[in-house]
C-alpha positions as a printed NumPy array, in Angstrom:
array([[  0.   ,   0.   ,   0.   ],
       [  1.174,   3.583,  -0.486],
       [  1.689,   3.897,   3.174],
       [  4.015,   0.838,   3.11 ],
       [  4.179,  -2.655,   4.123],
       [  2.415,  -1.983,   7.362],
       [ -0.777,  -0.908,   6.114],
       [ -0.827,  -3.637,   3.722],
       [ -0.873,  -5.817,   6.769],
       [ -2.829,  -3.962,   8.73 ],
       [ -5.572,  -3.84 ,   6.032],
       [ -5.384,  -7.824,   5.223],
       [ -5.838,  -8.6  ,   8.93 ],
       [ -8.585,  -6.701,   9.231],
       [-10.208,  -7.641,   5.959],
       [ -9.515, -11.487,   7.232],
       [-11.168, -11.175,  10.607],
       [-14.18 ,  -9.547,   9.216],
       [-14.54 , -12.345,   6.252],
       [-13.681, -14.88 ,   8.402],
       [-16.55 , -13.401,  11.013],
       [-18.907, -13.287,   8.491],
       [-18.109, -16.64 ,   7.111],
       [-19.666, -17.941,  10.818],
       [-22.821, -15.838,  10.559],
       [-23.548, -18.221,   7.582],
       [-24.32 , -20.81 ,   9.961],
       [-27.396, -19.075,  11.745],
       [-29.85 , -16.838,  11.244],
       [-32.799, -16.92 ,   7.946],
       [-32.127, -17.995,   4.72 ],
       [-31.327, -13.919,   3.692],
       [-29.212, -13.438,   6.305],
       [-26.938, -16.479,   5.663],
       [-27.061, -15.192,   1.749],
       [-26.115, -11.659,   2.761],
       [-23.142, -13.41 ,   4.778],
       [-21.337, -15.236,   2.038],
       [-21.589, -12.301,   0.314],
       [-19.594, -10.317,   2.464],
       [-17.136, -12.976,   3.522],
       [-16.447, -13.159,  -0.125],
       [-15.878,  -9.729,  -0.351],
       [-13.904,  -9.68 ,   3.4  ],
       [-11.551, -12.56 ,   1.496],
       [-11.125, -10.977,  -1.586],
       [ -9.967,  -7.827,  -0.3  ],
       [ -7.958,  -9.487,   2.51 ],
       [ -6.056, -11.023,  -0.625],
       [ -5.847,  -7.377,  -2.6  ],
       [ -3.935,  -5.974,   0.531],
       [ -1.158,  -8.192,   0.774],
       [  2.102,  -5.76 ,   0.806],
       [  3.51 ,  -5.918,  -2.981],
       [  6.881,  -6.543,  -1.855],
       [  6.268,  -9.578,  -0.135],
       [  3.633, -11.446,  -2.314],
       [  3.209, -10.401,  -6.349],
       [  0.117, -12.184,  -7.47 ],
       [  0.031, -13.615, -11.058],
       [ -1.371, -12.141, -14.318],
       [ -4.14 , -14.072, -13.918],
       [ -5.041, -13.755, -10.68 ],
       [ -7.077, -10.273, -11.815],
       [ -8.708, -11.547, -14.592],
       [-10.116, -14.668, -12.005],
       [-11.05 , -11.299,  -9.36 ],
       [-12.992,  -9.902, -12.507],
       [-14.853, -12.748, -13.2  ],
       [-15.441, -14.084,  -9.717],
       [-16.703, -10.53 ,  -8.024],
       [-18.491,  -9.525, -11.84 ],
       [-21.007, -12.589, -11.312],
       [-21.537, -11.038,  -7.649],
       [-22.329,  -8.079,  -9.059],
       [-25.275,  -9.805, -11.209],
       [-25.89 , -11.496,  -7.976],
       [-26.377,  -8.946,  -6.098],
       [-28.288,  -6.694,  -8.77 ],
       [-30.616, -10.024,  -9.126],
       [-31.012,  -9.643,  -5.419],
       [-31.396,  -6.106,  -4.987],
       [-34.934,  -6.768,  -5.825],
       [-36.059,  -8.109,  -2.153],
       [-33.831,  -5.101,  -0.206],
       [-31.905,  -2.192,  -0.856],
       [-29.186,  -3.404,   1.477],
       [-28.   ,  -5.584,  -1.215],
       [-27.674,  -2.494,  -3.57 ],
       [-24.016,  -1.691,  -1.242],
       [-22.88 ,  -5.279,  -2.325],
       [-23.514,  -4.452,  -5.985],
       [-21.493,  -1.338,  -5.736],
       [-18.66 ,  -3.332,  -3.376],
       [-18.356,  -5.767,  -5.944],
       [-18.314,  -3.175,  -9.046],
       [-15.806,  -1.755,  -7.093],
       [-13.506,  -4.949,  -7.005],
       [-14.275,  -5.696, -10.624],
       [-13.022,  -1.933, -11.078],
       [ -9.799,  -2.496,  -8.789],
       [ -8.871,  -5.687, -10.722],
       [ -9.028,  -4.093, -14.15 ],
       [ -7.07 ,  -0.857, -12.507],
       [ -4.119,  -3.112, -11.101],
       [ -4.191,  -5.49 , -13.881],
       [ -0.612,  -5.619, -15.766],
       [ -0.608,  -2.964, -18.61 ],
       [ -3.053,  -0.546, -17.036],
       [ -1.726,   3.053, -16.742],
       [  1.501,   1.348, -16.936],
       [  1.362,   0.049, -13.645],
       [  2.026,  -3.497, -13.206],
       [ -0.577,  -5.859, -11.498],
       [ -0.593,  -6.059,  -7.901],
       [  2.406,  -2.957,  -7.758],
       [ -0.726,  -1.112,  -7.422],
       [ -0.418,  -1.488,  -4.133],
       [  2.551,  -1.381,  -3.363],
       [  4.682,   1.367,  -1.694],
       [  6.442,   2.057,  -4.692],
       [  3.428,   2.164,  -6.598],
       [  3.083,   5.79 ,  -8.159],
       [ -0.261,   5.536,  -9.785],
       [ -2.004,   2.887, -10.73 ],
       [ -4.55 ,   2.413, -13.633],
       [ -8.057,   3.989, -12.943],
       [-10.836,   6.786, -14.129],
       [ -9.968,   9.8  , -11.584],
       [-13.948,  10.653, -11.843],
       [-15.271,   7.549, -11.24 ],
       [-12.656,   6.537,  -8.216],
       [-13.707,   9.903,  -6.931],
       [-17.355,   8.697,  -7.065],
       [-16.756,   5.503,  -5.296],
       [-14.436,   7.44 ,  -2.72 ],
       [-17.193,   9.646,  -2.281],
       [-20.038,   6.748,  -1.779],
       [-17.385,   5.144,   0.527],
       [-16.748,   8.294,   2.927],
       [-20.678,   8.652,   3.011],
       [-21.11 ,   5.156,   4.023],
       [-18.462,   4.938,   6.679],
       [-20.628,   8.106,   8.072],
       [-23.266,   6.36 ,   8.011],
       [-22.418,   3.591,   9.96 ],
       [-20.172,   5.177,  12.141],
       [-23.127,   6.959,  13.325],
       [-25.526,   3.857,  13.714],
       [-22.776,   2.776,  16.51 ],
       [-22.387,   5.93 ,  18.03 ],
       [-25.324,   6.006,  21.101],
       [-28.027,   8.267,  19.838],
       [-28.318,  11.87 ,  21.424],
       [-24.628,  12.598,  20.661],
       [-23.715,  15.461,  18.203],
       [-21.184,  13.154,  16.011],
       [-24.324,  10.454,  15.646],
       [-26.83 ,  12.99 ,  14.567],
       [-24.333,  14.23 ,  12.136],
       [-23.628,  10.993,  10.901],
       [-27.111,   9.7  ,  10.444],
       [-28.002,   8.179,  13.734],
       [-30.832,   7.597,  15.331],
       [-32.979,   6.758,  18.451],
       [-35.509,   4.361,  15.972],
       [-32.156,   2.928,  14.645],
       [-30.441,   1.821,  17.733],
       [-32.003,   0.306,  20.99 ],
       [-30.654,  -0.935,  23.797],
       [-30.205,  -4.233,  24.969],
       [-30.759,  -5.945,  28.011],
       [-26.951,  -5.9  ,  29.14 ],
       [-26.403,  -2.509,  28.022],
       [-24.879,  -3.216,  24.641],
       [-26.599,  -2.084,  21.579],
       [-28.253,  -3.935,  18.855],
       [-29.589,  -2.355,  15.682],
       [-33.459,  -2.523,  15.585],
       [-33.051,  -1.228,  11.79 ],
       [-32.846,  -2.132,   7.851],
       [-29.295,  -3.515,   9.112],
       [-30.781,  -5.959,  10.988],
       [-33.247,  -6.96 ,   8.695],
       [-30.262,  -7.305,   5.981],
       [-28.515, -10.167,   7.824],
       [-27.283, -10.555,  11.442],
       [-28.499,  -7.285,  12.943],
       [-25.772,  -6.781,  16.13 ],
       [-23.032,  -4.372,  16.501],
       [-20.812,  -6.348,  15.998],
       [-22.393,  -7.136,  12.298],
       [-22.556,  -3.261,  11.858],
       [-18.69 ,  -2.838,  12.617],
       [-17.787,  -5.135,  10.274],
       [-19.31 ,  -4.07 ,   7.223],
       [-17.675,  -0.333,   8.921],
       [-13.676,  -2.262,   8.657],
       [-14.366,  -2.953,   5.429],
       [-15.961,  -0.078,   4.218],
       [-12.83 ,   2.047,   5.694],
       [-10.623,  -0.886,   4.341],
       [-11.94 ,  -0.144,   0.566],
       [-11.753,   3.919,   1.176],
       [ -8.333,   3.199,   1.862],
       [ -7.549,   0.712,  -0.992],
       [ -9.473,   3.031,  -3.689],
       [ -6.883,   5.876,  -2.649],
       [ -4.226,   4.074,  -3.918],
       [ -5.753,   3.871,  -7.312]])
């Protein structure tokens, strides 16, 4: 990553703990919610595997091409999906945005070579400046968003971050559990809430480097 080997690290470990977390909610919870967590474990996984530091692993030529295809058919997955809940219109947009990274990184783009697009040395990878403005943008908004939905209600940073009483409710040991659309979108607690938050910062910060 452009702020070396250390963020690459940092990034993958946190990508892996939230796919690997979200690869357990698929064994509870309703049909939709064990759908919404493969989802994201795929996407935790994949972007665990985009964050390795350059200098230690360089993937092969192929290995973007297999991204593209694999995250592409998510995409129609998710657009296929996005019929029963909006919720699943973030995972079409998270897994444009992979299909988007692969083709940016991929050898020949902008002159960049493959996974150097991540790397500390990497001085610019390949990549639309409008359009990884527009997903930078979505990304900020959403990290708002869901930092406020964690953020106890009544506080100034919550209401400016689009928290809410209705959204949050306590439960009976004091911790909080969202009584929203996020819980209606797969595996409703906190905990749930702060994962989708890593990786949502963890794609902000992987976009940048594009």
């Amino acid at each position: 990553m452009h702020g070396g080997a250390l963020a690459g690290w940092l990034l993958m470990a946190l990508c892996a703990v939230s796919g690997a977390y979200c690869l357990l909610r698929t064994r509870t919870g309703t049909p939709q919610e064990r759908s919404t967590a493969r989802g994201e474990a795929l996407m935790g996984f994949g972007m665990a595997a985009m964050a390795v530091p350059a200098a230690v692993l360089t993937l092969p030529e192929w290995t973007w091409a297999v991204y593209g295809a694999v995250f592409g058919a998510a995409a129609l997955r998710a657009l296929w999906s996005a019929r029963r809940g909006a919720h699943h219109l973030h995972h079409l947009v998270g897994s444009l945005s992979m299909v988007y990274m692969a083709v940016a990184m991929a050898p020949g783009a902008a002159g960049a070579g493959g996974h150097a697009g991540h790397g500390a040395a990497a001085g610019g990878a390949g990549g639309v400046p409008l359009l990884t403005g527009v997903l930078l943008l979505y990304y900020a908004l959403y990290v708002l968003r869901s930092a406020g939905h964690l953020i106890p209600a009544g506080t100034g940073v919550a209401s400016f971050a689009g928290g809410s009483a209705e959204g949050i409710v306590r439960s009976g040991g004091g911790g909080l559990r969202d009584g929203g659309a996020g819980g209606a979108a797969g595996g409703g607690t906190e905990l749930t809430m702060a994962c989708r938050l890593t990786m949502g910062i963890a794609m902000f910060a992987m976009l940048l480097t594009l």
